[in-house]
C-alpha positions as CSV (number, residue, x, y, z in Angstrom):
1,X,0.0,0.0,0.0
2,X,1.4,3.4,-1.4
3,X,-0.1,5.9,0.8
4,X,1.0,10.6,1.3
5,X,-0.6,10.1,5.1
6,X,0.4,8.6,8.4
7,X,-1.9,7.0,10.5
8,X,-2.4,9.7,12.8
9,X,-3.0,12.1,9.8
10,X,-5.7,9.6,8.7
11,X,-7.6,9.8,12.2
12,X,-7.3,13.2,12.4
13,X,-9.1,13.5,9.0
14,X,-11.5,11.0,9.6
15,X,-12.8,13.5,12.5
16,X,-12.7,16.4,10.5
17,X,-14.3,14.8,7.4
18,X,-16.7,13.3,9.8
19,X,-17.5,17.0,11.8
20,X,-18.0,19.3,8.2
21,X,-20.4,15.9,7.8
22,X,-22.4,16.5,10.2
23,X,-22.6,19.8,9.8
24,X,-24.6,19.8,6.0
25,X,-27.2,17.5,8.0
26,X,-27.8,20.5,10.7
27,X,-27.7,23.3,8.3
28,X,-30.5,21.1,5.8
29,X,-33.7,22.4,6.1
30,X,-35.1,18.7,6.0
31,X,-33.9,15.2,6.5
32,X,-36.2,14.5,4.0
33,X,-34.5,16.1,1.1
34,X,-33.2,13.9,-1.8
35,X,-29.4,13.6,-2.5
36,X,-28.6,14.5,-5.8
37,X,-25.6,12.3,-6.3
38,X,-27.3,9.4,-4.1
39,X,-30.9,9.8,-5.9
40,X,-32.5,6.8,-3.7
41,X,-31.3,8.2,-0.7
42,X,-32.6,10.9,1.5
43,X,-30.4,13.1,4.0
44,X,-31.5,10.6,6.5
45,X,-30.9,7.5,4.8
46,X,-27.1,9.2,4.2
47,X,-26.8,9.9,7.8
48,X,-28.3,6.6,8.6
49,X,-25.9,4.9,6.4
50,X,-23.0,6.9,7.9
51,X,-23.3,6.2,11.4
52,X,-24.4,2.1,11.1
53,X,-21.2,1.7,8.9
54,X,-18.8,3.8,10.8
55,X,-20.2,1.4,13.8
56,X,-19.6,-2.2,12.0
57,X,-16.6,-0.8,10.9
58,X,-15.4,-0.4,14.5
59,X,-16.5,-3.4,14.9
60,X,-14.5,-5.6,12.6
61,X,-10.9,-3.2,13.3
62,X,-11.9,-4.6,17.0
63,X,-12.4,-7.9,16.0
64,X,-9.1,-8.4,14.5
65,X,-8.4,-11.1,11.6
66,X,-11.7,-12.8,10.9
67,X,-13.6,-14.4,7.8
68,X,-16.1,-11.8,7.7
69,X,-17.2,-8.4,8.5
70,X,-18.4,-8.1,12.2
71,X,-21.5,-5.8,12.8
72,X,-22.0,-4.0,15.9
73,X,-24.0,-5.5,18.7
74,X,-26.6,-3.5,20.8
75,X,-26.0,-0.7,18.3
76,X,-29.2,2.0,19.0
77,X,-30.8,3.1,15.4
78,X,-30.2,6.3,14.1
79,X,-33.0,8.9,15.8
80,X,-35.1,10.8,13.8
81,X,-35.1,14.3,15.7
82,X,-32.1,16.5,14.2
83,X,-30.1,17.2,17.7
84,X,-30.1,13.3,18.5
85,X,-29.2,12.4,14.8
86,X,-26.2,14.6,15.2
87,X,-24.8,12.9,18.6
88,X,-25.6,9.6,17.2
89,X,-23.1,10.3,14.3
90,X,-20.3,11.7,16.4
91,X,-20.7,9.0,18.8
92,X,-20.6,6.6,15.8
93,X,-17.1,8.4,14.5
94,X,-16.1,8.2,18.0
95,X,-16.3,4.7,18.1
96,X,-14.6,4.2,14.9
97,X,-11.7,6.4,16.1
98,X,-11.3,4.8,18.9
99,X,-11.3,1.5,17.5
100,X,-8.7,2.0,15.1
101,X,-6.4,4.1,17.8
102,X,-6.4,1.1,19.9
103,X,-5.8,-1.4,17.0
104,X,-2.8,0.9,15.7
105,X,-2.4,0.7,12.0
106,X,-1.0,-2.5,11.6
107,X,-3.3,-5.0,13.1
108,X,-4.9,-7.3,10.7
109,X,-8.5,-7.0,9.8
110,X,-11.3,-8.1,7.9
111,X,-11.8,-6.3,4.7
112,X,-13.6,-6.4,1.7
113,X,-11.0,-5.7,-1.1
114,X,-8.3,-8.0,-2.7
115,X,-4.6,-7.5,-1.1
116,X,-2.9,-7.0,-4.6
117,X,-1.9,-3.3,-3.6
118,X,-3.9,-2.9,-0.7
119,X,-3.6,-4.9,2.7
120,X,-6.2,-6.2,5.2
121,X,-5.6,-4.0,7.8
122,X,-6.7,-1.5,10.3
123,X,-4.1,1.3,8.8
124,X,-5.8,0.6,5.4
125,X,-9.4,0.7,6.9
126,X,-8.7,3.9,8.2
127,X,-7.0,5.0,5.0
128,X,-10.5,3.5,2.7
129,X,-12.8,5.1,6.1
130,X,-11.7,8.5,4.8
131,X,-12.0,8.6,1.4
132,X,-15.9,7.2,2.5
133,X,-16.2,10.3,4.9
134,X,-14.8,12.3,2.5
135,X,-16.9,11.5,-0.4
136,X,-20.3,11.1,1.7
137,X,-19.3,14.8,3.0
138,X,-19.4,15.9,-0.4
139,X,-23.0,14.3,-1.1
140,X,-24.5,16.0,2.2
141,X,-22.8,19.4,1.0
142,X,-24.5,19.3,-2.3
143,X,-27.6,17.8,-0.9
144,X,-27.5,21.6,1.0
145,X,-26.7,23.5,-2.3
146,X,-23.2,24.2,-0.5
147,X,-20.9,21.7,-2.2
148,X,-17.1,22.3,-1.3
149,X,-14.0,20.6,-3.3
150,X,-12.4,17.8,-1.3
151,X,-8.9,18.8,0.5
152,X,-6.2,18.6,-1.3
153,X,-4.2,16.0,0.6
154,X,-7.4,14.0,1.0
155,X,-7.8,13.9,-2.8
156,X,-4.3,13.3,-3.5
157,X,-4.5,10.0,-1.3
158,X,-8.1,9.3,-2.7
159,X,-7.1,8.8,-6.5
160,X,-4.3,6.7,-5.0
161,X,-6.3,4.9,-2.6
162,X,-9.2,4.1,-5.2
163,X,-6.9,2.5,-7.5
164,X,-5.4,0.4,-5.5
165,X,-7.8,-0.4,-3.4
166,X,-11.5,-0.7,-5.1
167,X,-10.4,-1.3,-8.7
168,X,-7.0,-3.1,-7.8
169,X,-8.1,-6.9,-9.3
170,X,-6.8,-10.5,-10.4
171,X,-10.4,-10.7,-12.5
172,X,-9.5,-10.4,-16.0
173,X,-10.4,-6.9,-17.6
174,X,-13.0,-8.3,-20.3
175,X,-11.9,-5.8,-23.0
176,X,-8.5,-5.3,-24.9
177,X,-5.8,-4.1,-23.0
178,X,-5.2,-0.4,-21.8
179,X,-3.9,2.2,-20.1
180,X,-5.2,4.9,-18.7
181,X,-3.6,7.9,-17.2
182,X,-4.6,10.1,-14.1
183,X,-2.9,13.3,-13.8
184,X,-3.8,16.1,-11.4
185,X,-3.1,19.8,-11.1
186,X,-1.2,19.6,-8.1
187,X,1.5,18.0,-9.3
188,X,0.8,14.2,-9.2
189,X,0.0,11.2,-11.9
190,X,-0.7,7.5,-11.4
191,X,-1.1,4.9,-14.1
192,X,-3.8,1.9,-13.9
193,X,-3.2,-0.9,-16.6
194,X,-5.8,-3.2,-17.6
195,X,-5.5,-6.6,-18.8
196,X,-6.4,-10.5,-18.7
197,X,-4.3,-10.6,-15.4
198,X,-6.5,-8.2,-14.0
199,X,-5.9,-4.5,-13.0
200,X,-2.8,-3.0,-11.4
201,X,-2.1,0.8,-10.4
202,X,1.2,2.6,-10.2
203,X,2.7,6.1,-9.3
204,X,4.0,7.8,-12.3
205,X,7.1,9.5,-11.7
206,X,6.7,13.4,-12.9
207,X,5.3,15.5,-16.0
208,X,6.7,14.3,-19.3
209,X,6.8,10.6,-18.6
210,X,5.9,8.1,-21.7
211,X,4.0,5.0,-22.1
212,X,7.5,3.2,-22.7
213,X,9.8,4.5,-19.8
214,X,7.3,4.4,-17.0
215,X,5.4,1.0,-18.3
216,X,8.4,-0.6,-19.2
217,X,7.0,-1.5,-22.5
218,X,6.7,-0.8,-25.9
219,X,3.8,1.9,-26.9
220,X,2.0,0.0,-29.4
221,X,2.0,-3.4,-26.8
222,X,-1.0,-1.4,-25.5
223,X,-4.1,-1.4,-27.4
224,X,-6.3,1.2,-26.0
225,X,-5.1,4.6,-24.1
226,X,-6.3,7.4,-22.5
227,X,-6.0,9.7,-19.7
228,X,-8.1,12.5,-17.3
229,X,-6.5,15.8,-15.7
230,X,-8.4,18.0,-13.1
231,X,-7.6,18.8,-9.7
232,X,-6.7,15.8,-7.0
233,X,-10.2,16.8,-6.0
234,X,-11.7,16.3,-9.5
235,X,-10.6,12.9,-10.4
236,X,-11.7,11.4,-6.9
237,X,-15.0,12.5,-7.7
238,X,-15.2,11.6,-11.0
239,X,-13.8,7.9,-10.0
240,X,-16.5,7.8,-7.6
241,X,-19.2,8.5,-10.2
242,X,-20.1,12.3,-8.2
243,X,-19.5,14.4,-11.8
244,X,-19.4,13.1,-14.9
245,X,-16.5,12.1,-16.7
246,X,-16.3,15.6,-19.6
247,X,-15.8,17.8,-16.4
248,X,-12.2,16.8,-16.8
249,X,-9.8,17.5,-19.4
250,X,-9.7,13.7,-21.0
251,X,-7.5,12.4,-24.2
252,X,-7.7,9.3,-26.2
253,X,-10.3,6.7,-25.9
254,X,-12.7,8.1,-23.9
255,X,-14.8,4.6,-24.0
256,X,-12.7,2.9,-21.7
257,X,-13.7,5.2,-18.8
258,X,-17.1,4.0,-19.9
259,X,-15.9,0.8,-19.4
260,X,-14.2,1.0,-16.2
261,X,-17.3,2.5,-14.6
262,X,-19.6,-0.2,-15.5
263,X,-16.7,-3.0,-15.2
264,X,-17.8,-5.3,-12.1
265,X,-15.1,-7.7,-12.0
266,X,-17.0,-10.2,-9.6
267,X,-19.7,-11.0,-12.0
């Protein structure tokens, strides 16, 4: 796991994420009010979602190594009435903090992703637990009409942290090989290749890099290429399906980022 953040970085982040969170829900005049970029949601079904996950997640860091993913026991529902909804979430962040403090960030852990680039534990749980916060944040904010861009050095992990962790694979890409290219404005690019032995992500090294020198192979070996460029903050959101794909400056085959939305490698 390539990660910009230590593990005390990522906590601290989690609670920030976690506190402009909760602060969309008390500034929205309902809980009723649909989220744009989560259309069969409401507010409440977000918040809902927010605090039950941030709860099972404390829950399986807690648990240590296990086959599955523990859910938390005795866990009270999320209230209805505005003030309790807002203590239930920080309680819930609370008990996800304190979960992966006491763990440390190299404790094995239950997780849902393939090791390839990313490993089972609680260090990469609380790297994945932010980008969640992060993006969620981002869906309450717009939900209030007062969307903000996602910090800089939580995008900057968050394209890295989405690559190698939820489209990092062994599953065969079902389409002819490519490449694809992810630069952003602040100064970094990573590189996901695509190909019957699955998909792999790497950090590119700096502006002017080619396919050959930082692929190590040939430029026509690869069939299909393309590439995005936007902000750190711009790409994470894109990847996560939050704007479409022409907000950012894209080149070459624009199908394959087409395809690697829809791509589901477990079916």
């Amino acid at each position: 796991m390539t990660t910009t953040l230590e593990f005390p970085v990522l906590l601290r982040l989690i609670d920030e994420r976690s506190t402009a969170f909760r602060a969309a829900v008390a500034s929205a005049p309902s809980l009723d009010v649909q989220v744009p970029t989560c259309p069969e949601w409401t507010l409440f079904d977000l918040a809902e979602h927010i605090g039950e996950g941030r709860r099972d997640w404390a829950a399986t860091v807690a648990a240590g190594p296990a086959p599955a993913k523990s859910a938390a026991e005795g866990a009270p529902a999320a209230p209805r009435e505005r003030e309790a909804l807002l203590a239930w979430l920080a309680e819930s962040t609370e008990q996800l903090l304190d979960a992966l403090r006491k763990a440390g960030p190299d404790r094995a852990c239950w997780a849902w992703w393939e090791t390839l680039q990313s490993p089972h534990t609680s260090g990469a749980v609380a790297r994945h637990q932010l980008q969640q916060m992060t993006v969620h944040t981002y869906d309450a904010q717009i939900t209030i009409g007062a969307p903000q861009p996602l910090p800089d050095e939580v995008a900057l992990d968050g394209v890295d942290e989405f690559l190698s962790t939820c489209v990092a694979t062994s599953s065969a890409w079902p389409h002819k090989p490519a490449v694809i290219d992810f630069h952003a404005s602040e100064g970094r690019s990573w590189r996901l290749s695509l190909s019957a032995d699955g998909a792999r992500s790497t950090r590119l090294p700096g502006p002017g890099t080619t396919l050959a020198t930082a692929a190590g192979q040939d430029p026509d070996a690869a069939a299909a290429f393309s590439s995005a460029r936007g902000t750190a903050s711009e790409l994470v959101l894109m990847l996560h399906d939050r704007i479409p794909i022409g907000s950012l400056k894209l080149d070459g085959d624009r199908r394959l980022f087409e395809q690697l939305s829809a791509w589901d490698p477990d079916e």
